[in-house]
PLY file of the C-alpha trace (Angstrom):
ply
format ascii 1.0
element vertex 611
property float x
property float y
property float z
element edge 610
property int vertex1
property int vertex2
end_header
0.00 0.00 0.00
1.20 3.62 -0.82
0.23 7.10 -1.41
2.03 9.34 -3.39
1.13 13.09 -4.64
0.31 13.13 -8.66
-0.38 16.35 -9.05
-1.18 20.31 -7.57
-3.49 22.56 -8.97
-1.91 25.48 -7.75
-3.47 28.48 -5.78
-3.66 32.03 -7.52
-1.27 34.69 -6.75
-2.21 36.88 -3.50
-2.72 40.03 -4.63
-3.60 43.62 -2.74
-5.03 46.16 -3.69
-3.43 49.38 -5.12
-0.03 47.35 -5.39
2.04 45.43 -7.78
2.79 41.76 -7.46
5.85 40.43 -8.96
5.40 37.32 -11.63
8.99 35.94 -12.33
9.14 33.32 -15.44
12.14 31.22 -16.63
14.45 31.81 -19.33
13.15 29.18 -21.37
9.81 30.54 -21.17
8.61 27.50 -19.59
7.68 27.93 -15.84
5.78 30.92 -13.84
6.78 31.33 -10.37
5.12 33.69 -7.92
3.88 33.96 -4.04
0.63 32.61 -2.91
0.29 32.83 0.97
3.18 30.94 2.99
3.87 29.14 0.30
5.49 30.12 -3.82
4.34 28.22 -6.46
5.66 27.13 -9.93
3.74 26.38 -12.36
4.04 25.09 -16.16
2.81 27.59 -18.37
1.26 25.23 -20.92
-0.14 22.89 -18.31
-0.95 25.01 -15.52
-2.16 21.82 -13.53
1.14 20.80 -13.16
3.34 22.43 -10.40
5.38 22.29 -7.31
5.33 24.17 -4.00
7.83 25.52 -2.02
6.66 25.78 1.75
9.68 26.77 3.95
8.67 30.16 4.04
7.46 30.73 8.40
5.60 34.04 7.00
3.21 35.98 3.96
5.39 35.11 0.84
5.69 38.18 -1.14
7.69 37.67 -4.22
9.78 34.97 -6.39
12.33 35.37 -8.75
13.99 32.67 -11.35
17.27 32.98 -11.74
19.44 33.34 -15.27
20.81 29.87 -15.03
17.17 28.59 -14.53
18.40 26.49 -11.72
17.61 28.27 -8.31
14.71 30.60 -7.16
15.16 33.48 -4.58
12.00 34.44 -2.79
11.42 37.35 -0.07
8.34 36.93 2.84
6.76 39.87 4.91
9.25 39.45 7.45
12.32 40.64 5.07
13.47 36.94 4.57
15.12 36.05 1.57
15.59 32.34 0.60
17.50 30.51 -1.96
16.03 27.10 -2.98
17.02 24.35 -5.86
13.54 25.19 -8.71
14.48 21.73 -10.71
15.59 19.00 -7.98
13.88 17.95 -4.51
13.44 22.10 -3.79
16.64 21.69 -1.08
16.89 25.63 1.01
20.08 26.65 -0.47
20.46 29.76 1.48
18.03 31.63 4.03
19.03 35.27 4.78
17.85 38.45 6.71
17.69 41.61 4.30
15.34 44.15 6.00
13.04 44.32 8.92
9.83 44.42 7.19
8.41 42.72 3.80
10.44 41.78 0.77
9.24 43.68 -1.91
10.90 42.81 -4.91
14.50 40.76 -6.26
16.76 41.01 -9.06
19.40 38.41 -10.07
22.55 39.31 -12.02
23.08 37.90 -15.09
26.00 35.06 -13.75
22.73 33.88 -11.00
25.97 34.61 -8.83
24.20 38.88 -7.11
21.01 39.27 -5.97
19.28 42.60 -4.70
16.68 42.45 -2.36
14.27 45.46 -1.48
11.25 46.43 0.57
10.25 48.50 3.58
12.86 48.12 6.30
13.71 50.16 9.25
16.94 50.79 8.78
17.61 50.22 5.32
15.28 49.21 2.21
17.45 46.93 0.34
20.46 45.06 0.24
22.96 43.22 -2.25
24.06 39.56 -1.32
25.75 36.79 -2.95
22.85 34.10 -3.50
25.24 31.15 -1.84
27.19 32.44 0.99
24.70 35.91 1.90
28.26 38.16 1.61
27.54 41.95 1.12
28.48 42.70 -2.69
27.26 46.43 -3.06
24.91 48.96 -0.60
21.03 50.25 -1.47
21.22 53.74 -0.50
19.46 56.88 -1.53
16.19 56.23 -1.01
14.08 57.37 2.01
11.15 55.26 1.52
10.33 51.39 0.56
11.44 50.44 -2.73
8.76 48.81 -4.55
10.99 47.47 -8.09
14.43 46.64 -8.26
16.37 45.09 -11.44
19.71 44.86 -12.82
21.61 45.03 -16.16
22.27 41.65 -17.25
25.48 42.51 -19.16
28.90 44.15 -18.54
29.45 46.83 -16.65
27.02 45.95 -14.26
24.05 48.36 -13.40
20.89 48.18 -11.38
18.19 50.46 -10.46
15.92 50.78 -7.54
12.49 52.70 -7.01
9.74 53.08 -4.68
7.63 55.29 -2.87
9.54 58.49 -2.26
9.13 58.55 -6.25
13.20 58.76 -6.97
14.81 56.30 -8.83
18.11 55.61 -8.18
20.99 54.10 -10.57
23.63 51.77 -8.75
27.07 50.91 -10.53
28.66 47.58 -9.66
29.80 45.42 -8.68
30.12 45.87 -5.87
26.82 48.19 -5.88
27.07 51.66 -5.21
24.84 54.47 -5.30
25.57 56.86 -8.63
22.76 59.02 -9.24
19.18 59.83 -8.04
16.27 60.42 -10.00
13.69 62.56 -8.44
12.03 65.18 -10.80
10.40 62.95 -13.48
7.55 60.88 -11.68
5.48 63.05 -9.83
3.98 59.69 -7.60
4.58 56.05 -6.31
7.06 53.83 -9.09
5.76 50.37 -9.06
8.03 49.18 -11.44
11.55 49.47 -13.04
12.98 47.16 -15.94
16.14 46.72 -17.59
15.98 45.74 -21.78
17.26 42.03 -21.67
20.19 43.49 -24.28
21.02 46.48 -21.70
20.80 49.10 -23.72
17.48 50.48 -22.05
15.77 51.31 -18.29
12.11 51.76 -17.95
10.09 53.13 -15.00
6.38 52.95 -14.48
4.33 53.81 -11.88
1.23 55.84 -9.75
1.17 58.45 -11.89
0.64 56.91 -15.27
3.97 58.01 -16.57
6.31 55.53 -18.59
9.82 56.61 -18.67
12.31 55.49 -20.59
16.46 56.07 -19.50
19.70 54.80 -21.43
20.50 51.49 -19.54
24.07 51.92 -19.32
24.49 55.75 -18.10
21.19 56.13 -16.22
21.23 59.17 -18.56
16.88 60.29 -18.83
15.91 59.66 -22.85
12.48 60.98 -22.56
8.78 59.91 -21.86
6.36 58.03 -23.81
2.83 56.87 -23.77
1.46 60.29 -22.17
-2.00 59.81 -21.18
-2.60 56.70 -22.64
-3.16 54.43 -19.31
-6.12 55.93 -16.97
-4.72 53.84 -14.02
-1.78 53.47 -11.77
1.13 51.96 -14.10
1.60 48.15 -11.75
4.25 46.25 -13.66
6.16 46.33 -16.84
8.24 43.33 -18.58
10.66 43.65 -21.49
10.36 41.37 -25.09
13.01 39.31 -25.37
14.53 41.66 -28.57
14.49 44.60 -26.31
12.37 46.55 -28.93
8.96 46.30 -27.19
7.75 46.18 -23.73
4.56 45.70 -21.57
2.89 47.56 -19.26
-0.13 46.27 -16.48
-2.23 49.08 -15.16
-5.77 49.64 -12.86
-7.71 50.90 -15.58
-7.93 47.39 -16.92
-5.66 47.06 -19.74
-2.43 45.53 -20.48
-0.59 47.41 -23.47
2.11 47.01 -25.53
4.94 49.67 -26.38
7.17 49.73 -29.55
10.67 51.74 -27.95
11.57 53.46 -31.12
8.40 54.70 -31.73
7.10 55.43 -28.59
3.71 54.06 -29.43
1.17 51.32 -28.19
0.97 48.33 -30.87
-1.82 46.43 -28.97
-4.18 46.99 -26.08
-6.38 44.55 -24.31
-8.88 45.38 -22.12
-9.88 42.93 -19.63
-13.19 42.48 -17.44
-16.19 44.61 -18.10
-17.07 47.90 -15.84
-19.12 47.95 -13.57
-19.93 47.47 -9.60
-16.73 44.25 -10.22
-14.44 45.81 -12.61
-11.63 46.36 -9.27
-11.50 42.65 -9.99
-9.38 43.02 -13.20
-7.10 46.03 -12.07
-4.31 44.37 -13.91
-1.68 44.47 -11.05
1.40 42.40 -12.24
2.37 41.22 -16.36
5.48 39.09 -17.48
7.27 38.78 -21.16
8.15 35.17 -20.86
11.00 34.80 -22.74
12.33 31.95 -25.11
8.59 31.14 -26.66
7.89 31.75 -30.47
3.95 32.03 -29.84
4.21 35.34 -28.21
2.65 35.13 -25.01
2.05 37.38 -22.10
0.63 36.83 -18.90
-0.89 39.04 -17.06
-2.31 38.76 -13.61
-5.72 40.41 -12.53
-6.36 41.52 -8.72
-8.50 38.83 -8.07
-5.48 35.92 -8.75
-6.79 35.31 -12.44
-3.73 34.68 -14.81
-5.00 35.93 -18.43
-2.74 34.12 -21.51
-2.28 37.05 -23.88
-0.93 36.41 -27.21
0.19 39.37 -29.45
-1.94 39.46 -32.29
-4.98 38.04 -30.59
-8.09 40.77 -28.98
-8.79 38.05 -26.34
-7.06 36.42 -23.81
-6.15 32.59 -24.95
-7.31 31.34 -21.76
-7.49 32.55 -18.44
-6.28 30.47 -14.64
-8.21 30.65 -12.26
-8.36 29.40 -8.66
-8.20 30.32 -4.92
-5.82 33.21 -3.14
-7.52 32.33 0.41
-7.83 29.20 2.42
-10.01 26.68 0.86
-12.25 25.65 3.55
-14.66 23.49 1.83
-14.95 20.72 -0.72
-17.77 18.69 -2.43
-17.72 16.60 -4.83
-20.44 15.55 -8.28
-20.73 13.25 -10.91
-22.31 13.49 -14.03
-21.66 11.44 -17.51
-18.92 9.34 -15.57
-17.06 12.57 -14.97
-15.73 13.77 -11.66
-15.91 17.49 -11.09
-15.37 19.50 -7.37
-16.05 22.49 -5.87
-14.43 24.40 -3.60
-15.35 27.07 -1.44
-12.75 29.29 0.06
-12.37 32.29 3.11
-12.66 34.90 0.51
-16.43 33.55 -0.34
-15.01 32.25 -4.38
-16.30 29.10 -5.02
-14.52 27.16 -8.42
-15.34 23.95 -10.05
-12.43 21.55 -10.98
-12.65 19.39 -14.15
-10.38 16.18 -12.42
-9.26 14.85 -15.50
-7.57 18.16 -16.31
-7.13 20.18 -13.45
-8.79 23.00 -14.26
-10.74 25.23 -12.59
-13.84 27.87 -13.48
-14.70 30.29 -11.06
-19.07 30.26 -10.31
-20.44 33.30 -11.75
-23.14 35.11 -10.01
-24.19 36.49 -6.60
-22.26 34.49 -4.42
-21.51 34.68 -0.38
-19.58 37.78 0.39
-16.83 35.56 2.52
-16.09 32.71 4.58
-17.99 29.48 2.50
-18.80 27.58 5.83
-19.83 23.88 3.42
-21.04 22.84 0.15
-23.11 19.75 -0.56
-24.63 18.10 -4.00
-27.74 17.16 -5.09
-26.35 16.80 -8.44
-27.22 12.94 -9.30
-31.49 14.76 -9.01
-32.05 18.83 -9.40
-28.38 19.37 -10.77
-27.62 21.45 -7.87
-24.63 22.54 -5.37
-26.01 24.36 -2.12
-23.49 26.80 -0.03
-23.97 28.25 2.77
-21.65 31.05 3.85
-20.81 33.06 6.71
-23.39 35.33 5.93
-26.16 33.54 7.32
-27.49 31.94 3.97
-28.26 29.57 2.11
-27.63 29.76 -1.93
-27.66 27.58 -4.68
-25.60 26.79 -7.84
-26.85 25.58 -11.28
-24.30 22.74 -11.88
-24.58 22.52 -15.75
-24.11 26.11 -15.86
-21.79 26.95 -13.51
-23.38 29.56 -11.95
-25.49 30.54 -8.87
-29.37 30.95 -9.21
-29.82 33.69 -7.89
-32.11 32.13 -5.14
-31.09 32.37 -1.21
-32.75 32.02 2.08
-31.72 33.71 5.13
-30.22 31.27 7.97
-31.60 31.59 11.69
-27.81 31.08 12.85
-24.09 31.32 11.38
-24.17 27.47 9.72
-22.25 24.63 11.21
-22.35 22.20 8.00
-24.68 21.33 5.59
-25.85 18.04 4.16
-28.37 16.74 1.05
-30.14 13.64 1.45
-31.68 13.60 -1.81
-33.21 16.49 -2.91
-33.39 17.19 1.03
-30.82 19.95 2.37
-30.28 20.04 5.73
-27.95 23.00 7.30
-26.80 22.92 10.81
-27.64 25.64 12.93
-26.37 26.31 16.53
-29.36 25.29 17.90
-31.42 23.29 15.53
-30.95 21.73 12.16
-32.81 23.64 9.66
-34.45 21.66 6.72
-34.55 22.84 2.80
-36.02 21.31 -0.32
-35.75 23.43 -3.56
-33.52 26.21 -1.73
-36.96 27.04 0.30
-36.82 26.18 4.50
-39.96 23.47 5.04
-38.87 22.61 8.44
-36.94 22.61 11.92
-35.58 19.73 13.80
-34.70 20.69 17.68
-31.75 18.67 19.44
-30.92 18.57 22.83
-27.57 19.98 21.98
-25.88 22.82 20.32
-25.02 21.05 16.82
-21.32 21.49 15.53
-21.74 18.93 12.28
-24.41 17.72 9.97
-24.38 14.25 7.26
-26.53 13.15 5.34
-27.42 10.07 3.02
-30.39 8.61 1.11
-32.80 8.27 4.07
-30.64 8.93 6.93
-28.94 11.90 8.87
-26.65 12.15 11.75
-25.91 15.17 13.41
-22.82 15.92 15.86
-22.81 18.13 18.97
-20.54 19.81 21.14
-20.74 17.50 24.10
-19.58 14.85 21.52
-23.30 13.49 22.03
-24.66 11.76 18.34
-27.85 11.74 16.97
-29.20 9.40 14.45
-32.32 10.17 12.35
-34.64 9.25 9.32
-35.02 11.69 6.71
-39.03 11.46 5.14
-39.50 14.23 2.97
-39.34 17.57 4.81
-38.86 15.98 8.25
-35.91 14.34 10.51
-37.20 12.08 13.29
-34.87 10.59 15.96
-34.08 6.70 15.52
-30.39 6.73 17.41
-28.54 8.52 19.98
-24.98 7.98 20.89
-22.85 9.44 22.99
-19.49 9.13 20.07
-16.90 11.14 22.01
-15.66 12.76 24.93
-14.53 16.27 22.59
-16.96 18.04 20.37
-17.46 16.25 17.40
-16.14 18.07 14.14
-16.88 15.70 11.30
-19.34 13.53 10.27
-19.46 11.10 7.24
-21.86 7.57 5.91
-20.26 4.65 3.93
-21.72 4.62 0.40
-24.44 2.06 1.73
-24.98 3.93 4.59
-24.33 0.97 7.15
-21.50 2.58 9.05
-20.73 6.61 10.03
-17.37 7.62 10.33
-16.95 10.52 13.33
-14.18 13.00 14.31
-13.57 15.10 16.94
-11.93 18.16 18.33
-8.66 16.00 19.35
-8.40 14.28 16.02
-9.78 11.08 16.71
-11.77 9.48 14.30
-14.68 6.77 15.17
-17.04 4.26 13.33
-20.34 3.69 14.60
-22.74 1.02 12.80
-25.68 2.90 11.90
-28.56 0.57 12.52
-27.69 -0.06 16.32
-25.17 2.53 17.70
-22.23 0.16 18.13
-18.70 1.02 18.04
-16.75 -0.88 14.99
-13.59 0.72 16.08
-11.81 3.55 18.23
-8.03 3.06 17.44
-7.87 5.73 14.52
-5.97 8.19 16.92
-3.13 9.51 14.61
-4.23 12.89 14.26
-3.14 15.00 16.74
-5.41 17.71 15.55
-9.12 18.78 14.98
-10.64 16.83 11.91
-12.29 18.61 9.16
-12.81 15.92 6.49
-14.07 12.72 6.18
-14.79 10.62 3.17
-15.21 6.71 1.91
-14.14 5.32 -0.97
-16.65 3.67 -2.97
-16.62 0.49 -1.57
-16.79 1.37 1.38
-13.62 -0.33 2.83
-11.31 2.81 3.23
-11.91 6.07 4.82
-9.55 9.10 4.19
-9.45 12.12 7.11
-7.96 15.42 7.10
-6.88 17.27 9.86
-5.64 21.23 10.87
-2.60 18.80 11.88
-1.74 19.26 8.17
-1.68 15.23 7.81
-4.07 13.08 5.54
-4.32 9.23 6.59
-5.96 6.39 4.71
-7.71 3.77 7.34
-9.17 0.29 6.22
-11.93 -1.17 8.05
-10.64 -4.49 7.66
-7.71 -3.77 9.15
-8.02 -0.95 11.44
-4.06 -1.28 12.76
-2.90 0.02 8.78
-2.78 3.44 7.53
-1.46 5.43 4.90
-0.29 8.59 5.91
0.86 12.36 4.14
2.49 14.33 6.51
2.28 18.62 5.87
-0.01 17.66 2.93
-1.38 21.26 3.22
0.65 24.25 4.90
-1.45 24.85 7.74
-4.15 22.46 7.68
-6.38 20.35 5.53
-10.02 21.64 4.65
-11.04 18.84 2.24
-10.81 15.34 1.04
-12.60 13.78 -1.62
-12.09 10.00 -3.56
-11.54 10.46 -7.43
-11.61 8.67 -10.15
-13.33 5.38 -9.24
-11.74 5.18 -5.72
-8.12 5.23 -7.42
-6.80 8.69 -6.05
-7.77 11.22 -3.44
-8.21 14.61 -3.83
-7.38 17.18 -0.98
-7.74 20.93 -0.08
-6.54 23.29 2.58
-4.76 26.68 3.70
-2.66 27.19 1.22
-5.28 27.79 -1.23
-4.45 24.60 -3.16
-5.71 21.21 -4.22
-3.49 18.20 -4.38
-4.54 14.64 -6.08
-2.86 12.03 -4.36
-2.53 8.13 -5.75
-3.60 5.67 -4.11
-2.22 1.92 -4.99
-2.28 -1.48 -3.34
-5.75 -0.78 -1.27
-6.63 -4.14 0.69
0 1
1 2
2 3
3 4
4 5
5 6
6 7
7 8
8 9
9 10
10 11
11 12
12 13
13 14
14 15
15 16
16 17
17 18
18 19
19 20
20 21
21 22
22 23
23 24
24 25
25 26
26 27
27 28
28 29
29 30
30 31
31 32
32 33
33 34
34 35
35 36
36 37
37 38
38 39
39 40
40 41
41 42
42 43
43 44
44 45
45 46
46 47
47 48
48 49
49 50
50 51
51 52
52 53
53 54
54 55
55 56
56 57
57 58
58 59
59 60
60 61
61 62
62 63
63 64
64 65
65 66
66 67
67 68
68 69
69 70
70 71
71 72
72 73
73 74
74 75
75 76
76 77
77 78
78 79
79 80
80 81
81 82
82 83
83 84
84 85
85 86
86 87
87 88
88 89
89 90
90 91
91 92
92 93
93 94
94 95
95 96
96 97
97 98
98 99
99 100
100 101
101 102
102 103
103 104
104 105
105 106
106 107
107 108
108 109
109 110
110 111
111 112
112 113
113 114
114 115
115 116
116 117
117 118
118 119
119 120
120 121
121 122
122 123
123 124
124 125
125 126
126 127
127 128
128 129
129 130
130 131
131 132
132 133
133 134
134 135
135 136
136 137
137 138
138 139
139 140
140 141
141 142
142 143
143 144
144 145
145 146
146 147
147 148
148 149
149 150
150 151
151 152
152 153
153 154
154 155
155 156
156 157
157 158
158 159
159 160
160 161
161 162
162 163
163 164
164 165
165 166
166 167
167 168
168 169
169 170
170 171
171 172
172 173
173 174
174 175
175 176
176 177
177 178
178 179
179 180
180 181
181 182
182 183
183 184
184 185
185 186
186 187
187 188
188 189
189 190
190 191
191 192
192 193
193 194
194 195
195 196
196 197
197 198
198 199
199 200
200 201
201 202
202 203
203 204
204 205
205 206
206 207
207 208
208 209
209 210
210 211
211 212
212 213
213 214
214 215
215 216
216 217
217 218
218 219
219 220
220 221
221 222
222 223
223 224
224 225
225 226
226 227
227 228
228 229
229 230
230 231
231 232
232 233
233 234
234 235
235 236
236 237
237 238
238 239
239 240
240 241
241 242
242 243
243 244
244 245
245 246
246 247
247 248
248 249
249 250
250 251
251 252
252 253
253 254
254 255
255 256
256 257
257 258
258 259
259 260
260 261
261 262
262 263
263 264
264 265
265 266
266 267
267 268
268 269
269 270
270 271
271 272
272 273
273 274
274 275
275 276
276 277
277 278
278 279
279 280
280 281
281 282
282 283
283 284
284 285
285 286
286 287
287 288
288 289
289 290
290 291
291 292
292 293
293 294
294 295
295 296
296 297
297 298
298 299
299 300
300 301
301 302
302 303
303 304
304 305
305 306
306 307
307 308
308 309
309 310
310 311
311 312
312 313
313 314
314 315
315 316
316 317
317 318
318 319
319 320
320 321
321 322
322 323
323 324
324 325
325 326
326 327
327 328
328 329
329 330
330 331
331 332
332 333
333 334
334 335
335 336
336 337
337 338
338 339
339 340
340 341
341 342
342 343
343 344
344 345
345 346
346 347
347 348
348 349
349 350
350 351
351 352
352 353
353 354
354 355
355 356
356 357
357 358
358 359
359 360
360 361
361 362
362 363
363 364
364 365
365 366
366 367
367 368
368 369
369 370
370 371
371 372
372 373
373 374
374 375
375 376
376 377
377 378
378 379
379 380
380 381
381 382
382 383
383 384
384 385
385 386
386 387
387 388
388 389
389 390
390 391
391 392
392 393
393 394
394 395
395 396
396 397
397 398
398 399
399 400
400 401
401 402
402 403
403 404
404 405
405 406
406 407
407 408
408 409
409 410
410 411
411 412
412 413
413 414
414 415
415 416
416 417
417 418
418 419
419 420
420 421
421 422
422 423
423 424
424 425
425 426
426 427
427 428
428 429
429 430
430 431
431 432
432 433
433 434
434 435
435 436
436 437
437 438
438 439
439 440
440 441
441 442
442 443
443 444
444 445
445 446
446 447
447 448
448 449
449 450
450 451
451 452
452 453
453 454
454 455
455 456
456 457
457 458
458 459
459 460
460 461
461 462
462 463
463 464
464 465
465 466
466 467
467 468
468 469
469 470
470 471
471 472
472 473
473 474
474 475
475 476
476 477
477 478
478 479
479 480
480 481
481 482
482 483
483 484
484 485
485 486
486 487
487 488
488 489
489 490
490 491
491 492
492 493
493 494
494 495
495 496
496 497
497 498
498 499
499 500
500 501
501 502
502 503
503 504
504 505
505 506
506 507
507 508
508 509
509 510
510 511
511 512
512 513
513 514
514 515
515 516
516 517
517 518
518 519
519 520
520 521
521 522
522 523
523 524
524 525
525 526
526 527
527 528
528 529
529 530
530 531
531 532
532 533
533 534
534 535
535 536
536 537
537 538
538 539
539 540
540 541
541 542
542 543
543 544
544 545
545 546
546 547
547 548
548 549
549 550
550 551
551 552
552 553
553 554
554 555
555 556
556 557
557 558
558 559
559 560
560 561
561 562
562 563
563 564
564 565
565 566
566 567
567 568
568 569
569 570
570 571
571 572
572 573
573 574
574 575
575 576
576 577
577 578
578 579
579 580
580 581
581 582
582 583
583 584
584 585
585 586
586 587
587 588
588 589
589 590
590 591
591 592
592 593
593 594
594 595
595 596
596 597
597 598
598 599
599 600
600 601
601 602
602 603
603 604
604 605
605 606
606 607
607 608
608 609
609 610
């Protein structure tokens, strides 16, 4: 028996508002890296299902940057640590260094991936010059009196880099070792977001708050003149160079993503992405890269809410756009239609997405969705086609599974939801003090326990709900109604988690101290108490088809794989999510397990030698 991770649909980029974020890509135009939470990500640009996660980072990850050789990544947290990790073996911490006492705001390797620059907002100082293997001092980051936002450096000989930030200078550095040569400070008039050196060296850009695009000779820092005047109606986020240094790109908040031709100081093409309107924030475009070393000239751009938009020059319309989850998933359901798998996810931000397993790829629901924190999701699919969510919010809301999309329809909740649960085309959501019952997205009914509920599950004809003094009720669902047939008391903690073999005969239980428990359904008796691994609260249970094997997830980070038959064997994935697992779900026939947590991500584990 073993269990072994397949594959990571990655989570989107965090992004903030009114700020750049930095996408890095290799030089062979194959990979995207960028920060996502605690944890960077790198992802394959033509498969974006396929990618690997870095998770060493204690902190908010804030940027990533390849370097030359294609062989190492640098990446910079909120607390002004830098680290240097191996980006194409087992992802081995080369080198972990302290740069500034605040966040990490940008990097820039030198062209021999021997120099890096790190800058940000620091107390003392906002950047600093290190060798990538040994953290020596190669070169000081003076001259500037606020955080530097953009840093980069000439890739050829002599060396030259050039920092910029929020006191609006931008200063030129010879090296190496760096030192300060000139300041800047009478052309941009607000906040630069973003400097660039031409790959050949021969130019400097700056962008930034104001809307201004200047350009500067790359080797003297010398000013050549402005371009583009007017022409964005937003802040100026991020810019990235063509390969033949004769064109760039610029990102802005008004939406669009343009390219610049450097000799004649004009746009070539402009995309405009989202629609206006009460959402168009959402596609602020707050971070674009020029991947270099492709033929089919694509740009990516990245919108604020953690889409990635494929933009190919030539083309009006975006190739295809990523998207996915920037917050902790903390929900995950699961429907099948024609043989195919899909999930759903619900995360703290209130986004829920749909995942096509067989290729990984999400769609965000459209619609009026919860505001925030998705609290479950449950499916009535195999009947009305449905997904019902209920959100921190207090309500109840339904989503149209064929199209992708919420109803419209949603019912007020008497209490913040602890779990909900379909038993046919029966919903029932778990309230604090009662279970409240739904059919067709309207409330038919109340069912009173004797405790305050924490859990609700759900299957065919039956229910079980969980309580806080780890007391267990069984009941039979008829129509709108629950009536009592079982009570148990499961645990000793409050139980978290409840969840019915496919054929309903058992009911796997956890609790608050990460124990999990199987109760037969039809009597109350224990099958067995010795799943104890977790040593945290679980949050997922599910059963494989057969119902021989349950899989639990647990804020311990862990995942474990228990058979019935033989309750002393387990498979186990330690820190499968970065602080905690949300979600587990069996795929494709029983064969795999899929998983969500924290870190905004879903993993698909396989599965082999089940007994």
């Amino acid at each position: 028996m073993s269990i072994t991770n397949e594959s990571i649909w990655a989570a989107s980029p965090s992004t903030t508002r009114g700020a750049p974020t930095q996408l890095s890509s290799d030089t062979k135009g194959e990979r995207l890296a960028y920060a996502s939470n605690k944890s960077i990500f790198i992802r394959s640009i033509d498969n974006p299902a396929i990618a690997r996660q870095y998770t060493e980072h204690k902190a908010q990850t804030t940027v990533a940057r390849f370097s030359p050789s294609g062989f190492y990544v640098a990446s910079g947290d909120a607390t002004g640590t830098v680290r240097v990790w191996d980006c194409v073996g087992e992802g081995i911490t080369k080198g972990d260094y302290s740069i500034v006492n605040g966040r990490i705001n940008d990097l820039a390797w030198d062209g021999d991936s021997q120099r890096i620059i790190a800058v940000g907002d620091g107390k003392q100082r906002y950047g600093h010059c290190i060798t990538w293997d040994s953290g020596n001092t190669v070169g000081e980051i003076y001259g500037h009196t606020q955080q530097i936002n953009s840093v980069s450096i000439r890739q050829q000989r002599p060396l030259r880099a050039a920092a910029a930030g929020d006191d609006k200078k931008l200063v030129f550095y010879h090296g190496a070792p760096f030192k300060f040569n000139t300041g800047i400070g009478d052309k941009h008039i607000n906040y630069i977001y973003g400097v660039g050196f031409s790959p050949d060296g021969s130019h400097l850009v700056s962008v930034g708050a104001d809307r201004k695009i200047w350009l500067y000779n790359g080797k003297t820092g010398e000013t050549k003149g402005q371009i583009g005047e007017g022409e964005h109606k937003g802040s100026i986020f991020s810019v990235s160079w063509s390969k033949d240094s004769r064109k760039f790109v610029t990102a802005s908040a008004d939406r669009t993503v343009k390219i610049w031709d450097v000799e004649a100081g004009k746009t070539t093409q402009s995309w405009t992405l989202g629609e206006e309107g009460a959402n168009a924030i959402r596609d602020h475009q707050v971070g674009v890269v020029w991947p270099h070393g492709r033929s089919d000239g694509l740009l990516i751009s990245l919108s604020l809410s953690g889409d990635l938009n494929y933009l190919v020059e030539g083309n009006p319309k975006p190739r295809q756009v990523i998207q996915g989850h920037q917050k902790s998933i903390t929900s995950l359901g699961q429907s099948t239609s024609d043989d195919k798998d899909t999930l759903w996810t619900g995360s703290f931000e209130g986004r829920v997405c749909s995942w096509e397993v067989a290729s990984g790829s999400a769609e965000e629901i459209e619609g009026e969705g919860h505001p925030g924190y998705i609290a479950g999701l449950a499916s009535t699919a195999e009947g009305s086609g449905r997904i019902y969510s209920v959100g921190w919010d207090d309500t109840i809301r339904s989503i149209d599974v064929a199209a992708k999309t919420y109803t419209g329809s949603s019912s007020k909740l008497t209490a913040q939801p602890k779990g909900v649960a379909a038993a046919g085309s029966t919903v029932l959501v778990g309230a604090a003090e009662a279970v409240e019952i739904f059919q067709d997205g309207k409330k038919t009914g109340d069912f009173k326990t004797k405790f305050s509920v924490t859990t609700v599950a759900a299957h065919g004809d039956v229910a079980a709900i969980g309580g806080e003094n780890g007391a267990l009720q069984i009941c039979k669902v008829s129509g709108s109604s629950l009536s009592a047939q079982t009570d148990i008391q499961a645990s000793r903690n409050q139980i978290s988690m409840l969840a019915f073999s496919p054929d309903a005969s058992v009911l796997a239980v956890g609790d608050l101290r990460g124990r999990v428990l199987v109760y037969k359904v039809a009597d109350g008796s224990l099958v067995t108490d010795r799943w104890t691994a977790h040593t945290a609260r679980i949050t997922s249970l599910a059963w494989n088809k057969a119902g021989t094997h349950l899989v639990s997830g647990s804020l311990d980070t862990n995942i474990f794989v228990w058979s019935l038959a033989k309750p002393g064997d387990w498979l186990e994935v330690k820190n499968a999510h970065k602080e905690g697992v949300n979600g587990v779900a069996w795929i494709d026939g029983g064969s795999k397990i899929a998983s969500a947590g924290a870190d905004a991500a879903v993993k698909v584990w396989k599965v082999e030698g089940l007994q």
